[in-house]
MDTraj code that builds the backbone (N, CA, C; nanometers):
import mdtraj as md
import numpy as np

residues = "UNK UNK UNK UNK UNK UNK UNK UNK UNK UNK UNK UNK UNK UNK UNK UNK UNK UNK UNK UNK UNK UNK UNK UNK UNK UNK UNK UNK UNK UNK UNK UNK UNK UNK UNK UNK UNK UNK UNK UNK UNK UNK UNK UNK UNK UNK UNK UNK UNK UNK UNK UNK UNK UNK UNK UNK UNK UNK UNK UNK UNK UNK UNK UNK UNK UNK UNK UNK UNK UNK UNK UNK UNK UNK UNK UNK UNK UNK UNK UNK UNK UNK UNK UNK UNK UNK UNK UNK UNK UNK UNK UNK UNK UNK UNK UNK UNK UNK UNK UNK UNK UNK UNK UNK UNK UNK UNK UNK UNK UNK UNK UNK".split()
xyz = np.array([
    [-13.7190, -6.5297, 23.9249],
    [-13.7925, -6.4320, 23.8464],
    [-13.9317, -6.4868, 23.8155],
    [-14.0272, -6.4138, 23.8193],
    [-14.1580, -6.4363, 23.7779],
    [-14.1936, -6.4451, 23.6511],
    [-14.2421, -6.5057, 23.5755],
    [-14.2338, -6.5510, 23.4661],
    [-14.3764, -6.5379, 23.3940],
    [-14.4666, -6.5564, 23.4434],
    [-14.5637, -6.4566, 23.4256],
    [-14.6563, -6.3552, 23.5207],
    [-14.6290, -6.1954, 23.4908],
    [-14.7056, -6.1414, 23.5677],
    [-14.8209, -6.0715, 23.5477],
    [-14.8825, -6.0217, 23.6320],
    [-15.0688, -5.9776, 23.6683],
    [-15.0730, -5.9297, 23.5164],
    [-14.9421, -5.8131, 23.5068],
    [-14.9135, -5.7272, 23.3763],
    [-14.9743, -5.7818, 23.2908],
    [-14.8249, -5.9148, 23.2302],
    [-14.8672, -5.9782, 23.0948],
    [-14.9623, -6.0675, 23.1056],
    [-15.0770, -6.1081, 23.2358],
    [-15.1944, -6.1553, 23.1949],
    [-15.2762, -6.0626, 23.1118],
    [-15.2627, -5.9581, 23.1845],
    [-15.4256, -5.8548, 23.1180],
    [-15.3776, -5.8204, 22.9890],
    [-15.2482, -5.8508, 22.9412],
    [-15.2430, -5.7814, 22.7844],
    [-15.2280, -5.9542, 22.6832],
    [-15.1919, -6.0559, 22.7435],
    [-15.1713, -6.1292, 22.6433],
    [-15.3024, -6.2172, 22.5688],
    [-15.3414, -6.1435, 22.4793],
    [-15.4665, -6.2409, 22.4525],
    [-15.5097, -6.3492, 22.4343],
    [-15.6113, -6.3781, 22.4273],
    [-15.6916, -6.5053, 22.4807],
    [-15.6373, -6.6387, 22.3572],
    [-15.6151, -6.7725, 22.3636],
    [-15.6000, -6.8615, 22.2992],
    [-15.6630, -6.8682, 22.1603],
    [-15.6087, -6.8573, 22.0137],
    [-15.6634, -6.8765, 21.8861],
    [-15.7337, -6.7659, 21.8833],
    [-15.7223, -6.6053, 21.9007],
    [-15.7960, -6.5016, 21.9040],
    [-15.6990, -6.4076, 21.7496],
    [-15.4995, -6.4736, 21.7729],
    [-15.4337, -6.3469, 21.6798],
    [-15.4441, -6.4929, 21.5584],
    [-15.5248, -6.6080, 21.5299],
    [-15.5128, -6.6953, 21.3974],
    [-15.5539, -6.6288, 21.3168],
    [-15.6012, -6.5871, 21.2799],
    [-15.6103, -6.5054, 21.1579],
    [-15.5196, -6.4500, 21.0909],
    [-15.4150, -6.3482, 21.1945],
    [-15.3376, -6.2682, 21.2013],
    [-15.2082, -6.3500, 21.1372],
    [-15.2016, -6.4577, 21.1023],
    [-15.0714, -6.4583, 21.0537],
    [-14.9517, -6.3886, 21.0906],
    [-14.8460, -6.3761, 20.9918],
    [-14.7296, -6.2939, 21.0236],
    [-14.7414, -6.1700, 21.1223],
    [-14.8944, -6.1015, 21.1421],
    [-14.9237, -5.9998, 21.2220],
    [-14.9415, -6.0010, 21.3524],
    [-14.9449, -6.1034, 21.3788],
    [-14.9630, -6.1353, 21.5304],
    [-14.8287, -6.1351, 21.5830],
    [-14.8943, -6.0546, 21.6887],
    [-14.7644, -5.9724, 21.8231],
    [-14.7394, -6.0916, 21.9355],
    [-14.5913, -6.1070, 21.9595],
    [-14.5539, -6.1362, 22.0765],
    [-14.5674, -6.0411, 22.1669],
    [-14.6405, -6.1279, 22.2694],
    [-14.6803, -5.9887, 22.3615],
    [-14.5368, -6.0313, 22.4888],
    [-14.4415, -6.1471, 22.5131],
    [-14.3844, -6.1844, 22.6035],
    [-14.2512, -6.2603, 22.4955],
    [-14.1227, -6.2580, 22.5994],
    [-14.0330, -6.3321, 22.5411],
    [-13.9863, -6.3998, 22.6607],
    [-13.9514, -6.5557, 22.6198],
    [-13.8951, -6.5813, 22.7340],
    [-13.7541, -6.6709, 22.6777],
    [-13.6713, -6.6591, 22.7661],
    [-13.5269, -6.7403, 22.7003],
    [-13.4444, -6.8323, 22.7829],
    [-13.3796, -6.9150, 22.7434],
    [-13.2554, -6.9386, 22.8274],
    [-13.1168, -6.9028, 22.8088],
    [-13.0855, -6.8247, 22.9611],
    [-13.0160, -6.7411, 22.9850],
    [-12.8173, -6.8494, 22.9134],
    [-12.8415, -6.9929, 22.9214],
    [-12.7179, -7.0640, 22.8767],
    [-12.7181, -7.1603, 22.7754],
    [-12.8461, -7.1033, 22.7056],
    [-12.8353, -7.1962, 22.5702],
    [-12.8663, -7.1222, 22.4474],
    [-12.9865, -7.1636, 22.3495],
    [-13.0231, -7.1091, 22.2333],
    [-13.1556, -7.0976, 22.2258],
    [-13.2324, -7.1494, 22.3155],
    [-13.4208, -7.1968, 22.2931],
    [-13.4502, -7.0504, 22.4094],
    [-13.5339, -7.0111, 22.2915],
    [-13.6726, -6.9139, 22.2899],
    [-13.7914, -6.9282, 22.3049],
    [-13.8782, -6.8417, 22.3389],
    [-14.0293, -6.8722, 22.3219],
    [-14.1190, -6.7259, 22.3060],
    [-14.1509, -6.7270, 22.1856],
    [-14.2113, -6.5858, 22.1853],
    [-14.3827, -6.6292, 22.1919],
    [-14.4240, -6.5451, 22.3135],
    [-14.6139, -6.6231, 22.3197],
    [-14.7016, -6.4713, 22.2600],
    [-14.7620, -6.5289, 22.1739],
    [-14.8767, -6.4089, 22.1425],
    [-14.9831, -6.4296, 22.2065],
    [-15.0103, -6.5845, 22.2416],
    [-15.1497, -6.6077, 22.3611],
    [-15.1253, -6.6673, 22.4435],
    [-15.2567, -6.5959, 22.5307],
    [-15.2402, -6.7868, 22.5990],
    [-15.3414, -6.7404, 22.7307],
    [-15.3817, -6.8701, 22.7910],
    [-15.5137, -6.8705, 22.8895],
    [-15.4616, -6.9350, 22.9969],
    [-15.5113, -6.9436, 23.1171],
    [-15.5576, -7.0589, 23.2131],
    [-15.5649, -7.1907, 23.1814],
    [-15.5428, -7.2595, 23.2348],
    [-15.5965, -7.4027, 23.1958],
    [-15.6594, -7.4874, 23.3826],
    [-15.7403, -7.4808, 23.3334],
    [-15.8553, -7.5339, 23.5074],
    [-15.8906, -7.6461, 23.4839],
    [-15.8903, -7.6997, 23.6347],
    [-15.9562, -7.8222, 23.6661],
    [-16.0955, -7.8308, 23.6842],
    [-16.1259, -7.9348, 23.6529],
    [-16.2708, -7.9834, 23.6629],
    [-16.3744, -7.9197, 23.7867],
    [-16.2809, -7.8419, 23.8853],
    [-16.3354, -7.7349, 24.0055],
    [-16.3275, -7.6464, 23.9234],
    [-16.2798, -7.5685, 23.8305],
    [-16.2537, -7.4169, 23.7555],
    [-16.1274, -7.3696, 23.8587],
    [-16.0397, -7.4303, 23.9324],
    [-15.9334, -7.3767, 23.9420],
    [-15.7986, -7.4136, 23.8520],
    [-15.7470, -7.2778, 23.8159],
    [-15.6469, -7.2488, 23.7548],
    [-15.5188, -7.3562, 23.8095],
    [-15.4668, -7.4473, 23.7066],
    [-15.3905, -7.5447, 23.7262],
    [-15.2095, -7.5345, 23.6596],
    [-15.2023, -7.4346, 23.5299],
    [-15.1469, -7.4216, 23.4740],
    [-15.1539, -7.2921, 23.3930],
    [-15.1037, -7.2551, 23.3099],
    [-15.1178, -7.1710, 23.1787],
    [-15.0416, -7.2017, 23.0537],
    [-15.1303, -7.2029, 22.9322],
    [-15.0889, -7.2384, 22.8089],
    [-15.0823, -7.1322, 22.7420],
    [-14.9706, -7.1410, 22.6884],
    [-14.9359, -6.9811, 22.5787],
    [-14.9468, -7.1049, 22.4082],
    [-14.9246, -7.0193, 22.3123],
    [-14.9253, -7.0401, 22.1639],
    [-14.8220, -6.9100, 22.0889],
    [-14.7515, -6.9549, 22.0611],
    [-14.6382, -6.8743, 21.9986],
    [-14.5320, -6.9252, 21.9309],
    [-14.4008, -6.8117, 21.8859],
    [-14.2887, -6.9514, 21.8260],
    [-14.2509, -6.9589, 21.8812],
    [-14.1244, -7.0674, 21.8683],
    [-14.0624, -7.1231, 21.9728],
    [-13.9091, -7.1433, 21.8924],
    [-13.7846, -7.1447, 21.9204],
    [-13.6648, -7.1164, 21.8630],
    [-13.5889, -7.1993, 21.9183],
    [-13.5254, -7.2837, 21.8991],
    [-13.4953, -7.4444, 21.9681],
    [-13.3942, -7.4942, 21.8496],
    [-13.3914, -7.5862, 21.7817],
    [-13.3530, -7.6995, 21.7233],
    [-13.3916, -7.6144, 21.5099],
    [-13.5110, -7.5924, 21.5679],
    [-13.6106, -7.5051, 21.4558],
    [-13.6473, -7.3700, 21.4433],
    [-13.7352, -7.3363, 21.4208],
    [-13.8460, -7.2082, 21.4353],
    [-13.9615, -7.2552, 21.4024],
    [-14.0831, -7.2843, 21.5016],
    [-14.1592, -7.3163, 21.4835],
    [-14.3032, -7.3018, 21.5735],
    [-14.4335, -7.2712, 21.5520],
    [-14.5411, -7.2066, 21.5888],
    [-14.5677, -7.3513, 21.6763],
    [-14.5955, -7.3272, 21.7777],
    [-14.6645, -7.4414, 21.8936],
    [-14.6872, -7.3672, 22.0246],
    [-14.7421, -7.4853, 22.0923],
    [-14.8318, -7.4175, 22.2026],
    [-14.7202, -7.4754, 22.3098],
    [-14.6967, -7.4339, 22.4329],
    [-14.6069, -7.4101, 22.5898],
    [-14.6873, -7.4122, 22.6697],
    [-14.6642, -7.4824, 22.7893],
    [-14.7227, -7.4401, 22.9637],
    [-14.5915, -7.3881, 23.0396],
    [-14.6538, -7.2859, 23.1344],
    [-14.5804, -7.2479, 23.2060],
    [-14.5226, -7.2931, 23.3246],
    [-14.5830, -7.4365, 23.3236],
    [-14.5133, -7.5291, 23.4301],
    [-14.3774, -7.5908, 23.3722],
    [-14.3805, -7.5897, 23.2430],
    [-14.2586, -7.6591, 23.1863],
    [-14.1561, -7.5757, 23.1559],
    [-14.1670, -7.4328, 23.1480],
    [-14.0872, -7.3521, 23.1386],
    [-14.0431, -7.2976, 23.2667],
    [-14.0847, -7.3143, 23.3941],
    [-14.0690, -7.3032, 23.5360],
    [-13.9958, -7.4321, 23.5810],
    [-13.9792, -7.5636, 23.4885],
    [-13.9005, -7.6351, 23.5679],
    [-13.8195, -7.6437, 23.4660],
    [-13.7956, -7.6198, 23.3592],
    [-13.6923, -7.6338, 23.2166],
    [-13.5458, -7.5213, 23.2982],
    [-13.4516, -7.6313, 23.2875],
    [-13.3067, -7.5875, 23.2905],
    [-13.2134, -7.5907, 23.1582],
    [-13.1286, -7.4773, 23.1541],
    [-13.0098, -7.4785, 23.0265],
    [-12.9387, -7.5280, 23.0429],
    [-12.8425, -7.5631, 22.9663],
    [-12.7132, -7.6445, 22.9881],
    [-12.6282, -7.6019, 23.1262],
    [-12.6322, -7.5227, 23.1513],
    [-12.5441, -7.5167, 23.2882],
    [-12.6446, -7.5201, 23.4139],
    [-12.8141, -7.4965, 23.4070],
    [-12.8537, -7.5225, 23.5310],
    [-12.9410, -7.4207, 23.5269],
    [-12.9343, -7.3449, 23.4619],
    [-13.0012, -7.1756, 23.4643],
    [-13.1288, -7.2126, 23.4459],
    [-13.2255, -7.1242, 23.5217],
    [-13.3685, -7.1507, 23.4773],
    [-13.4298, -7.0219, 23.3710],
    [-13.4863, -7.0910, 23.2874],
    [-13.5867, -6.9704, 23.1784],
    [-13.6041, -6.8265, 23.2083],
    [-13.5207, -6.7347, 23.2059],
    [-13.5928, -6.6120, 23.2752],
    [-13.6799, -6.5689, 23.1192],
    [-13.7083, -6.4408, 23.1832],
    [-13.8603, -6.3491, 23.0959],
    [-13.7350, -6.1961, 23.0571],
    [-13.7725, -6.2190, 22.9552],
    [-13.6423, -6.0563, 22.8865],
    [-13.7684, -5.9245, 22.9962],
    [-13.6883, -5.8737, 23.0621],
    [-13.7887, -5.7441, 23.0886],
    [-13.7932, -5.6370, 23.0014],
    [-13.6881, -5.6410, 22.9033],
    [-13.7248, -5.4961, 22.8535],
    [-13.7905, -5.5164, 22.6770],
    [-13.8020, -5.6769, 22.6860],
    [-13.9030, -5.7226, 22.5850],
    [-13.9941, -5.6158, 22.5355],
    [-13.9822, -5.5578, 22.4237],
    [-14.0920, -5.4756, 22.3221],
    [-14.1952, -5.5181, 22.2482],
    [-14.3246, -5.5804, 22.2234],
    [-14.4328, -5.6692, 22.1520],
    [-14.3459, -5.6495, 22.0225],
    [-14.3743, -5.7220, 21.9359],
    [-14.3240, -5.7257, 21.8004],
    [-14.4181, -5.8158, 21.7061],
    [-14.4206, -5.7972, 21.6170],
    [-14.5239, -5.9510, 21.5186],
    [-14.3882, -6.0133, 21.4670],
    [-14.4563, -6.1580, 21.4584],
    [-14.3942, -6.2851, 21.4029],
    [-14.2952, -6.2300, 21.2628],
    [-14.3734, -6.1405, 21.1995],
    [-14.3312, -6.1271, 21.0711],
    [-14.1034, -6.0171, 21.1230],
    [-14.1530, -5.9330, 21.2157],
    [-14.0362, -5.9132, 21.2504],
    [-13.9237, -5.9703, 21.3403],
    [-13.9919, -6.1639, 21.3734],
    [-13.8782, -6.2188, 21.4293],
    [-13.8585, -6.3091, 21.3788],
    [-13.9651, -6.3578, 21.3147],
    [-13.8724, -6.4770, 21.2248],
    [-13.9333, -6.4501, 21.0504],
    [-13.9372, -6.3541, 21.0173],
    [-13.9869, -6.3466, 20.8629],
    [-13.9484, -6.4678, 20.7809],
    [-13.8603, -6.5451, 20.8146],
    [-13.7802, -6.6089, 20.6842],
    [-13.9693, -6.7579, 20.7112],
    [-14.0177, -6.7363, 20.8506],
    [-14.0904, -6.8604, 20.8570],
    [-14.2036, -6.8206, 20.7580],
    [-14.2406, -6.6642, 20.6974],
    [-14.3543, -6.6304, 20.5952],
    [-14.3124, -6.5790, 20.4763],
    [-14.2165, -6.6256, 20.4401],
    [-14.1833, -6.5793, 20.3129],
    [-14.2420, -6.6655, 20.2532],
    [-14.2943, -6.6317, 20.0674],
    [-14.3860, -6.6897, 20.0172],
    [-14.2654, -6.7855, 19.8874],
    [-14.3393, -6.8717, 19.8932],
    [-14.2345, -6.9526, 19.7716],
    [-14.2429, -6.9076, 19.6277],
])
top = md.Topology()
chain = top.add_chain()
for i, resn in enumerate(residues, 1):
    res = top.add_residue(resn, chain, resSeq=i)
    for name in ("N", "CA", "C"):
        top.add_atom(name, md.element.get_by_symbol(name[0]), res)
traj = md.Trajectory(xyz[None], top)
């Protein structure tokens, strides 16, 4: 499965563009493993080029659902070679709906 396509380039915006946005900022992509528990919801993310300006990688910024819940940045090389406990590789939910942070992990903005 393709894991990122032409699609969710042209809609996922550009790196540190939804900071402001707090709890409001949309996952524009979900990606999971199909035999474990770790998530990755990206609201951004860019290219990352070599010193030629060719495209080497891509870095998203989103949460991530693992061990924790917690806001950090992903490449898509590591999620293209990341296996689950039985072997499965990362697929991409297709019927994924954008959502903001605040409706997937609220408990991470609740105020003390």
């Amino acid at each position: 499965m393709l894991l990122l396509t032409k699609e969710i380039r042209g809609k996922i915006p550009k790196l540190r563009s939804q900071e402001n946005k707090a709890e409001q900022a949309v996952a524009i992509v979900k990606f999971f493993t199909p035999d474990s528990s770790w998530t990755w919801y990206a609201i951004e993310g860019e290219p990352i080029l070599n010193e030629a300006g060719q495209e080497i990688d891509f870095e998203f910024f989103g949460l991530v659902e693992g061990f924790e819940k917690e806001l950090g940045y992903f490449v898509l090389s590591e999620l293209e070679s990341a296996k689950g406990l039985m072997g499965l590789p990362i697929e991409r939910d297709k019927f994924w709906q954008p959502k903001t942070l605040a409706e997937i992990a609220p408990e991470i903005f609740q105020k003390v």
